[in-house]
One Martini backbone bead per residue (centre of mass of N, CA, C, O) as a GRO file, in nm:
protein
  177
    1UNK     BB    1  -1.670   2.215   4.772
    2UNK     BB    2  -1.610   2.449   4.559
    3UNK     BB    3  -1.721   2.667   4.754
    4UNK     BB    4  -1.514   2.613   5.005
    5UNK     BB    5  -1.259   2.656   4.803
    6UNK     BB    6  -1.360   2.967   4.741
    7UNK     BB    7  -1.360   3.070   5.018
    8UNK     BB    8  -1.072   3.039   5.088
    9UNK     BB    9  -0.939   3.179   4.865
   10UNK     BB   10  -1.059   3.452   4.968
   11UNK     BB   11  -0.929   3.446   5.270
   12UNK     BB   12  -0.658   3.405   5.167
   13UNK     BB   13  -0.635   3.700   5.000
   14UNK     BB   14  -0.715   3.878   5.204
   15UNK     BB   15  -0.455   3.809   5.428
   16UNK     BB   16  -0.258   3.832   5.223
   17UNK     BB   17  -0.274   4.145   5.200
   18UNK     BB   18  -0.289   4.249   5.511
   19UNK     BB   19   0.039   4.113   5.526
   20UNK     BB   20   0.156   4.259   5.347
   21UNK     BB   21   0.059   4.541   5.423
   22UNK     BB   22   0.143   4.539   5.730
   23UNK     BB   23   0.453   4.508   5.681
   24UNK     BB   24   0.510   4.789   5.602
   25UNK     BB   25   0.561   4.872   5.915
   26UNK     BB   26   0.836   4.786   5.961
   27UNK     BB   27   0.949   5.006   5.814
   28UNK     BB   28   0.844   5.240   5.989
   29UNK     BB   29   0.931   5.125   6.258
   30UNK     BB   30   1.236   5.210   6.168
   31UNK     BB   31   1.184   5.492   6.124
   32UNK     BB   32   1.090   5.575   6.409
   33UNK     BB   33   1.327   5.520   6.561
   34UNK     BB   34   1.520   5.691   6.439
   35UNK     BB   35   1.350   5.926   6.513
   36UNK     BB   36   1.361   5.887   6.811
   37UNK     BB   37   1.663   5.898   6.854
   38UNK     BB   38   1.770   6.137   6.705
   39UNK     BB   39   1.609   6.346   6.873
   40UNK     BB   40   1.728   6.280   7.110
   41UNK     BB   41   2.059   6.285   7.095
   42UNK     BB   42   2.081   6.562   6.884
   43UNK     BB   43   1.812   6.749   7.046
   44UNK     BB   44   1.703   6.667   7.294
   45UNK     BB   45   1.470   6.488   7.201
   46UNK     BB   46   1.126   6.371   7.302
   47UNK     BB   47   0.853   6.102   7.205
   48UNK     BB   48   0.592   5.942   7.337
   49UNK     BB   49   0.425   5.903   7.065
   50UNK     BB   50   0.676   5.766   6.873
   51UNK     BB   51   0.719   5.519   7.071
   52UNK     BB   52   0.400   5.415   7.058
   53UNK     BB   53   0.407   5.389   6.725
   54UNK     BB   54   0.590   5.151   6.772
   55UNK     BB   55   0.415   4.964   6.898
   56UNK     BB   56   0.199   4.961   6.744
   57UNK     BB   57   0.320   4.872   6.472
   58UNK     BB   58   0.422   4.604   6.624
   59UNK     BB   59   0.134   4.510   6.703
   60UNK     BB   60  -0.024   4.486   6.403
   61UNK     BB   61   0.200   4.289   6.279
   62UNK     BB   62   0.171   4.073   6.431
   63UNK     BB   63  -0.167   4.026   6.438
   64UNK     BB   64  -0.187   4.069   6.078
   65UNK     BB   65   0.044   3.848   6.007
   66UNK     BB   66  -0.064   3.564   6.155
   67UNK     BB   67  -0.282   3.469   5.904
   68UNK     BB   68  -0.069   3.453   5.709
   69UNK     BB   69   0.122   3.241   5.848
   70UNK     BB   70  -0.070   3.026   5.839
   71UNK     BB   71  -0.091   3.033   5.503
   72UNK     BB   72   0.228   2.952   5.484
   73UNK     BB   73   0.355   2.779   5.721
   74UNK     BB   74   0.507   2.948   5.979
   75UNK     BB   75   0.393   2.780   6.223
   76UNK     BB   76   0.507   2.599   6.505
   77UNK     BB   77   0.625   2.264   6.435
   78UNK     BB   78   0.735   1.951   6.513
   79UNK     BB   79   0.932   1.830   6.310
   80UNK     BB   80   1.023   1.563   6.447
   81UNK     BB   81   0.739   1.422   6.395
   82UNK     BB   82   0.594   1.502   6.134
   83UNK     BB   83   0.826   1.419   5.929
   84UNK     BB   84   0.718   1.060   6.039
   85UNK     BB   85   0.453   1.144   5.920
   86UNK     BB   86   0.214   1.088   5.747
   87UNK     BB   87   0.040   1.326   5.519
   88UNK     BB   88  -0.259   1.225   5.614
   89UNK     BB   89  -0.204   1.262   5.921
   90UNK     BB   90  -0.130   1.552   5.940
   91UNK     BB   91  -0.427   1.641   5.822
   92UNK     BB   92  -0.555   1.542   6.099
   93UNK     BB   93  -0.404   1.724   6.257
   94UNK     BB   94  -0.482   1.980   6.129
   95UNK     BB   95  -0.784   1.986   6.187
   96UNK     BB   96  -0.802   1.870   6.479
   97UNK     BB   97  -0.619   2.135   6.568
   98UNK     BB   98  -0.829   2.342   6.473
   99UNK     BB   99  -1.114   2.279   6.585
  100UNK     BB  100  -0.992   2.248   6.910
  101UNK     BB  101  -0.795   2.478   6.949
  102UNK     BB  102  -0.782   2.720   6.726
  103UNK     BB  103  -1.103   2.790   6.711
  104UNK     BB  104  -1.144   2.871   6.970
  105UNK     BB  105  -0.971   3.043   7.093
  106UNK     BB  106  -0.985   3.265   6.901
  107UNK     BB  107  -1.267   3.317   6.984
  108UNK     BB  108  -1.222   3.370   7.299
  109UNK     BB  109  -1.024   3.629   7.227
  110UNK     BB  110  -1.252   3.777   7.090
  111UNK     BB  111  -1.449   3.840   7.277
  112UNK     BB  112  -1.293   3.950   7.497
  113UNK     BB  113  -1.172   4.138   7.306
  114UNK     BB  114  -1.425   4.320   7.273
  115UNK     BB  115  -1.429   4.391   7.568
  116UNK     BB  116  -1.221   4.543   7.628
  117UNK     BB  117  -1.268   4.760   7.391
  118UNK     BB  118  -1.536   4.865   7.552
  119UNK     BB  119  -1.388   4.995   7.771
  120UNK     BB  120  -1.218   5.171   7.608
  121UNK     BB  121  -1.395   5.349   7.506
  122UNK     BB  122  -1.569   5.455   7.706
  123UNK     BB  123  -1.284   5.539   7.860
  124UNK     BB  124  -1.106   5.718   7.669
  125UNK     BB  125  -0.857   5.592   7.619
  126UNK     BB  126  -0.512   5.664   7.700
  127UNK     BB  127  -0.208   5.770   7.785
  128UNK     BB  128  -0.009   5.814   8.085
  129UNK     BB  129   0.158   5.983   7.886
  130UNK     BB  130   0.306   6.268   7.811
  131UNK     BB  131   0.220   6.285   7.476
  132UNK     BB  132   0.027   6.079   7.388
  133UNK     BB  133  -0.161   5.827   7.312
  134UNK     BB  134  -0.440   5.685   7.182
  135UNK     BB  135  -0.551   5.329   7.260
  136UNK     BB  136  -0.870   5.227   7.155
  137UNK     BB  137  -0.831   5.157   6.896
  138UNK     BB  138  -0.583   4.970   6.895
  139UNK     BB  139  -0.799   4.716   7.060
  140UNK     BB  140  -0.977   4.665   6.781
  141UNK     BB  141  -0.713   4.446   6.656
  142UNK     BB  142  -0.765   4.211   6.828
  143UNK     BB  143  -1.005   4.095   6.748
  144UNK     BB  144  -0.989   4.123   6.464
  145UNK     BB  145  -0.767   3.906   6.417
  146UNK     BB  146  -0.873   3.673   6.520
  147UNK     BB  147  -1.086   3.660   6.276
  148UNK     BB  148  -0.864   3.598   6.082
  149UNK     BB  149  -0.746   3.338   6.217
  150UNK     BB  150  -1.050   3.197   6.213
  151UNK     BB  151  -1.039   3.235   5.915
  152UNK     BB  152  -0.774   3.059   5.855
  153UNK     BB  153  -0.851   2.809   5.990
  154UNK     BB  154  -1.059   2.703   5.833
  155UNK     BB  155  -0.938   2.722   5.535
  156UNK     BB  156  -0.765   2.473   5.618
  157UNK     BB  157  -0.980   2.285   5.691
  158UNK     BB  158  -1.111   2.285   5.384
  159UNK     BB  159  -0.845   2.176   5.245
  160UNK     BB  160  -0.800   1.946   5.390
  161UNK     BB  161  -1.069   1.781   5.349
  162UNK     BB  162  -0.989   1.790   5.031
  163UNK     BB  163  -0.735   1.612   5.102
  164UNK     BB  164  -0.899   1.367   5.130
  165UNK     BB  165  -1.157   1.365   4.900
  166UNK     BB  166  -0.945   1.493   4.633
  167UNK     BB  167  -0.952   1.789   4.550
  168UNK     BB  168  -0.701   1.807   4.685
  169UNK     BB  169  -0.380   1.745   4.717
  170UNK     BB  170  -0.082   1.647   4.869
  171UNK     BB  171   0.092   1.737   5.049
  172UNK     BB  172   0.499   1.782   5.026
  173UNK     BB  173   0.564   1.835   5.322
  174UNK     BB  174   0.809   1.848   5.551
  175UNK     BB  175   0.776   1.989   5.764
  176UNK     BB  176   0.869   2.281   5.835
  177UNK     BB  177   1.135   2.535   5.854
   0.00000   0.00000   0.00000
């Protein structure tokens, strides 16, 4: 178990850094929008490249600190009826709802999505509007992403069998945020 628990939390640690770098594009995503504002109003001057590197930084946003947001315990969980059930209940439904629906999901979505990338790579994807970016390497962010929340979803489930077996602690919380 031991093993497994140093395991979860390289994992966590990845994760962890990847949403924090990540974070940082929220900054640019709103300096690059000011700036292609600026740039249409005072200069009368658009740029579809700007449009889109905005989308592309809020969209890799999303993806990689999805799964740091798992291990913070910050997606969406009933918790009007969570908050009325044990701790050790809780855990058992963490885990079997990693178990069943969390990683097959995650790893179906990384399959299909890596057959998209390898589409667009083949056919050197690119945007249809003039002046913008190329798509391909961006999409191979969407398997990347989602490898990352099943591995954050293993070792919420590594965790959580922890604390069945007595390794670490009952969780505190009551329901999510």
């Amino acid at each position: 178990m031991k093993f497994l628990l140093r395991s979860a939390a390289a994992i966590d640690a990845l994760n962890t850094a990847i949403g924090r770098w990540m974070s940082w594009l929220v900054l640019f995503c709103t300096l690059t929008s000011a700036l292609a504002a600026t740039l249409r109003y005072a200069f009368d001057w658009g740029s579809n490249a700007l449009l889109e590197a905005q989308w592309f930084m809020f969209g890799l946003v999303f993806l990689f600190c999805a799964a740091w947001t798992l291990r913070i315990g910050g997606h969406v969980r009933i918790d009007i009826l969570s908050a009325r059930l044990s701790s050790v209940t809780r855990v058992w439904i963490e885990i079997v709802g990693g178990l069943l629906f969390l990683l097959p999901v995650c790893l179906l979505i990384a399959v299909d999505s890596w057959n998209f990338f390898l589409i667009a790579f083949q056919t050197r994807e690119g945007s249809p509007n003039p002046g913008g970016l190329i798509w391909w390497p961006l999409k191979l962010a969407i398997p990347a992403a989602f490898i990352l929340i099943s591995l954050q979803g293993l070792s919420e489930i590594i965790k959580n069998i922890a604390v069945l077996t007595g390794d670490r602690p009952l969780p505190e919380g009551q329901g999510g945020h």
